[in-house]
One Martini backbone bead per residue (centre of mass of N, CA, C, O) as a GRO file, in nm:
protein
  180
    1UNK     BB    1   1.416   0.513  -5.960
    2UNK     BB    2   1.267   0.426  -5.708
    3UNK     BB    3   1.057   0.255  -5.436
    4UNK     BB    4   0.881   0.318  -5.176
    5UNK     BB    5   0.729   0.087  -4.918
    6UNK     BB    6   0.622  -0.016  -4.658
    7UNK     BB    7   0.591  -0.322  -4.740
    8UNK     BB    8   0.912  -0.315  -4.846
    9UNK     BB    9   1.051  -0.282  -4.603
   10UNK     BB   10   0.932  -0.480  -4.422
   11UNK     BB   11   1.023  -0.700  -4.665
   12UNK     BB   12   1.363  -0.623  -4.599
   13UNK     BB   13   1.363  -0.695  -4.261
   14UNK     BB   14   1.261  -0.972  -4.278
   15UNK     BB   15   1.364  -1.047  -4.585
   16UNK     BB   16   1.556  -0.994  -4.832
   17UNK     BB   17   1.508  -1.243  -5.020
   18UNK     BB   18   1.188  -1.145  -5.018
   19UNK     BB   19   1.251  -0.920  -5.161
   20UNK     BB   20   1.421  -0.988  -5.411
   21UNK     BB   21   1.194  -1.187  -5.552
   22UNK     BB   22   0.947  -0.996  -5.528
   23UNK     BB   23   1.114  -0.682  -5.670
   24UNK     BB   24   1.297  -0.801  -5.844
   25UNK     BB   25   1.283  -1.084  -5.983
   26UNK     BB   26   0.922  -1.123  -5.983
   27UNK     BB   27   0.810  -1.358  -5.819
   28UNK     BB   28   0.541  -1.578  -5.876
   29UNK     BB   29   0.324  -1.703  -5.596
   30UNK     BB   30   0.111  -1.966  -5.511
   31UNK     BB   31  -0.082  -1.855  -5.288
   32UNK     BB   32  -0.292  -1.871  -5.064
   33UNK     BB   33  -0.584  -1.745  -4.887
   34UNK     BB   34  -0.636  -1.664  -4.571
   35UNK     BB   35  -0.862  -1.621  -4.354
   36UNK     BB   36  -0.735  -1.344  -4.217
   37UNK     BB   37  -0.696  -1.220  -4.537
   38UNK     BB   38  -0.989  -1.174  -4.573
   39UNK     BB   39  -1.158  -1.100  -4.350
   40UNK     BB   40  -0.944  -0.834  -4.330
   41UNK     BB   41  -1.084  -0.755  -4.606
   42UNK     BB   42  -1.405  -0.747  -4.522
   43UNK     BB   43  -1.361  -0.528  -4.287
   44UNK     BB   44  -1.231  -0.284  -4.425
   45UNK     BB   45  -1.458  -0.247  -4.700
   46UNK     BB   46  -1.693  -0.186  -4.468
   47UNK     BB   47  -1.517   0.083  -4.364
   48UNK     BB   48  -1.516   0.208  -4.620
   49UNK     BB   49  -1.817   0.211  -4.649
   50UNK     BB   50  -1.907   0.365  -4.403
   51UNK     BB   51  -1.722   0.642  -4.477
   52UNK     BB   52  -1.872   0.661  -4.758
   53UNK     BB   53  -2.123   0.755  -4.621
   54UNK     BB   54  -2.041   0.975  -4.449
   55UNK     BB   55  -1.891   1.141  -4.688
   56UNK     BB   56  -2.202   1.229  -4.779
   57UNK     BB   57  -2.424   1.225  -4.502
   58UNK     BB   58  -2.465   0.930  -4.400
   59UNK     BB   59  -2.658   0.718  -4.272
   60UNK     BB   60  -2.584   0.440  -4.005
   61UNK     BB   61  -2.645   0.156  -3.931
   62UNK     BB   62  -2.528  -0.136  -3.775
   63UNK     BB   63  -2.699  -0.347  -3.938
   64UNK     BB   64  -2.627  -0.252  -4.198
   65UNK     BB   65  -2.344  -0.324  -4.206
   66UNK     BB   66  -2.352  -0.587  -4.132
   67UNK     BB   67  -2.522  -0.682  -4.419
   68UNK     BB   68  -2.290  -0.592  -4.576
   69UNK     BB   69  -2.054  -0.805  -4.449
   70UNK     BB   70  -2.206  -1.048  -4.541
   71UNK     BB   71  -2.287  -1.026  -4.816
   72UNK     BB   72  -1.953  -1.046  -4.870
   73UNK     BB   73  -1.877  -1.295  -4.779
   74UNK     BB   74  -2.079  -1.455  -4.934
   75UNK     BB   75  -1.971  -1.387  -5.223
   76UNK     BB   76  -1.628  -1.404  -5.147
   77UNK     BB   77  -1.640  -1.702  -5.051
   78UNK     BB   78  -1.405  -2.006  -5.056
   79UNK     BB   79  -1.284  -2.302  -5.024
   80UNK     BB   80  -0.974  -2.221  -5.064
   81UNK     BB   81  -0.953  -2.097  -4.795
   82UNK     BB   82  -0.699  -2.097  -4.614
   83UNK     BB   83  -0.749  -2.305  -4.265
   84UNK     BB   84  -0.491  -2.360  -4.033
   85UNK     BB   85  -0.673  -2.423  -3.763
   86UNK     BB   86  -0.893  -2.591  -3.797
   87UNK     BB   87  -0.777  -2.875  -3.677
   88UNK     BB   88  -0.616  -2.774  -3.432
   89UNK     BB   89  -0.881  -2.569  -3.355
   90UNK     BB   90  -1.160  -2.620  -3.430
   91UNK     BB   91  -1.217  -2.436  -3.670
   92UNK     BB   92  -1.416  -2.204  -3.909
   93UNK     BB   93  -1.533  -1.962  -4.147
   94UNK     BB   94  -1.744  -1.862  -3.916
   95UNK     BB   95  -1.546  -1.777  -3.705
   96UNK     BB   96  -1.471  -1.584  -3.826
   97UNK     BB   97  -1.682  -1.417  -3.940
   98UNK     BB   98  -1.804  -1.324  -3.664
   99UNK     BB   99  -1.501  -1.195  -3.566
  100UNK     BB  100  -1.540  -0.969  -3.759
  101UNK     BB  101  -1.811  -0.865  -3.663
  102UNK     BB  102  -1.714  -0.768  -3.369
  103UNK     BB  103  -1.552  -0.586  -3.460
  104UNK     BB  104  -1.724  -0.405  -3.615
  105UNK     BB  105  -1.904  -0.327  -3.331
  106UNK     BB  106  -1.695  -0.206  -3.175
  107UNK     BB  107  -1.617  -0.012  -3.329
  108UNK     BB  108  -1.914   0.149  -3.382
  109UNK     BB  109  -1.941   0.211  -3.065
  110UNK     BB  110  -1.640   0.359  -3.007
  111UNK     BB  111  -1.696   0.562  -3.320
  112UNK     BB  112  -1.953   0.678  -3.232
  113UNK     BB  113  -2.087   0.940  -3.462
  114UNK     BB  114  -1.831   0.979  -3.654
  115UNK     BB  115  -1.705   1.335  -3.554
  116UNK     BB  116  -1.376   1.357  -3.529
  117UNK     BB  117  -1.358   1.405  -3.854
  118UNK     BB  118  -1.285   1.511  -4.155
  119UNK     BB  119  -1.266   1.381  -4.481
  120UNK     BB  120  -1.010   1.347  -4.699
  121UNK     BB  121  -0.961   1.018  -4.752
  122UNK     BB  122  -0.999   0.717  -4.943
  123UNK     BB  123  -0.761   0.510  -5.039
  124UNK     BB  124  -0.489   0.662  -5.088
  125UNK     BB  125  -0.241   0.693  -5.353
  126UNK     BB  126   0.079   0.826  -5.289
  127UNK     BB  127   0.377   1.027  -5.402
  128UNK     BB  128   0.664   1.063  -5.246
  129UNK     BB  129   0.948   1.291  -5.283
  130UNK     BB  130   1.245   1.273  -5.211
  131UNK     BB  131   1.539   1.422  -5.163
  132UNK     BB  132   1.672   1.201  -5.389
  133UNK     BB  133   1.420   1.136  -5.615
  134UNK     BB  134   1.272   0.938  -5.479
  135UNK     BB  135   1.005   0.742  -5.364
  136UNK     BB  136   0.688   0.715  -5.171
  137UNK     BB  137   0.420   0.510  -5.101
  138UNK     BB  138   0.071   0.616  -5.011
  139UNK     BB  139  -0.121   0.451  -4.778
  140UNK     BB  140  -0.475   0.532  -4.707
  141UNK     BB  141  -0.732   0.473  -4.550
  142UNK     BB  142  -0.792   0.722  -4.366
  143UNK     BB  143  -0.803   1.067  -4.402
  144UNK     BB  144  -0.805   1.348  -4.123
  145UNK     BB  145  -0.956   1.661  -3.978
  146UNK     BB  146  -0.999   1.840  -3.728
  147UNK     BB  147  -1.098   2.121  -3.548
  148UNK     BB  148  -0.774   2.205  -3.479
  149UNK     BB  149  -0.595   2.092  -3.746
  150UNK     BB  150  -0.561   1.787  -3.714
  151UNK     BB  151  -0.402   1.502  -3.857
  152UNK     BB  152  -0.498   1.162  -3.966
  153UNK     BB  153  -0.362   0.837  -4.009
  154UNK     BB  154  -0.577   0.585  -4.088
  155UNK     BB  155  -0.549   0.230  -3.993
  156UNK     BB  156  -0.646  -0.085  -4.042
  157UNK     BB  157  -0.672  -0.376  -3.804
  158UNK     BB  158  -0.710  -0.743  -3.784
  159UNK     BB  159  -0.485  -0.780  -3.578
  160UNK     BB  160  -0.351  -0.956  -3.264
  161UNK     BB  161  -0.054  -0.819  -3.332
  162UNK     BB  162   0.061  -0.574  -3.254
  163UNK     BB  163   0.224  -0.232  -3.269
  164UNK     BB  164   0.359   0.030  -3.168
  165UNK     BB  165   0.502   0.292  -3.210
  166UNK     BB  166   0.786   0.181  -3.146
  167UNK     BB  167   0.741  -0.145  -3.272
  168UNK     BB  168   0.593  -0.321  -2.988
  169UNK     BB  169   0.480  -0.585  -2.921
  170UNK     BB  170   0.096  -0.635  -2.845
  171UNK     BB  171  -0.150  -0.736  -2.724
  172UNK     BB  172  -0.480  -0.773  -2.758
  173UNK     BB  173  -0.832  -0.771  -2.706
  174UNK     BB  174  -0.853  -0.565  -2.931
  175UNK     BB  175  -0.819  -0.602  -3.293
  176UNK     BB  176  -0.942  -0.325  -3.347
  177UNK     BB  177  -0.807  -0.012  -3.498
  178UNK     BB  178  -0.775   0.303  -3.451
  179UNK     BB  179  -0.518   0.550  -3.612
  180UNK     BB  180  -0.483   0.882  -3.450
   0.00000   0.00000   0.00000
């Protein structure tokens, strides 16, 4: 029996060979991890973060939220984070930072009072059956159900090159997305 997931099907889309090395070969490469993968870990942790406090009925201030992306990165940030731009574009950790830091506030801004949805899940990850008995892993960031019954499967991206739903890159003003 297989097991599918968004990750494997678009690394096989994008490179059958780094799909075969990586899930059938099981090659393990010894990649640094790049600020931009960093970062993107530590918006997201954050989202998690104001989340799972919406989710008890806990109030949070936008302060507070930085306090806490801010206490994150300086515990888990480490010289060894390759930054590929440094040099050419001379930008540094603290830049990535920041940019971090903005995407929490412009999100927290234009989702504040956080009351658009019932949260019925965090990080979730379960597996679905497929009509020929093999399986689909799926991973949710926040999922949630408004008050008409519909439901909703947000993914953080602060990725700038996002794609819209027909699958077409397009560049964006704003890094990071709520997707619902």
């Amino acid at each position: 029996m297989a097991t599918y997931s968004h990750s494997r099907v678009s690394t096989y889309e994008n490179c059958p060979y780094q799909y075969k090395l990586r899930y059938l070969d099981k090659v393990k490469v010894d990649i640094p991890t790049t600020i931009e993968a960093f970062m993107g870990d530590i918006v997201h942790q954050t989202l998690e973060h104001l989340y799972k406090l919406k989710k008890f009925k806990k109030r949070i201030a936008l302060g507070s939220l930085i306090k806490f992306y801010r206490e994150l990165w300086d515990k888990n940030y480490s010289s060894d984070i390759l930054i590929v731009k440094a040099e050419k574009e001379n930008v540094n950790s603290e830049n990535y930072k920041k940019i971090g830091e903005e995407m929490i506030k412009n999100y927290f801004e234009r989702m504040k009072p956080f009351e658009e949805m019932t949260i019925l899940g965090l990080e979730t990850t379960d597996r679905m059956t497929l009509p020929d008995g093999n399986q689909w892993h799926v991973r949710i960031d926040k999922l949630g159900c408004d008050n008409e019954g519909n439901y909703f499967v947000c993914d953080y991206k602060t990725n700038s090159r996002m794609k819209d739903q027909e699958g077409r890159c397009r560049q964006t003003a704003c890094a990071l997305f709520y997707l619902g």
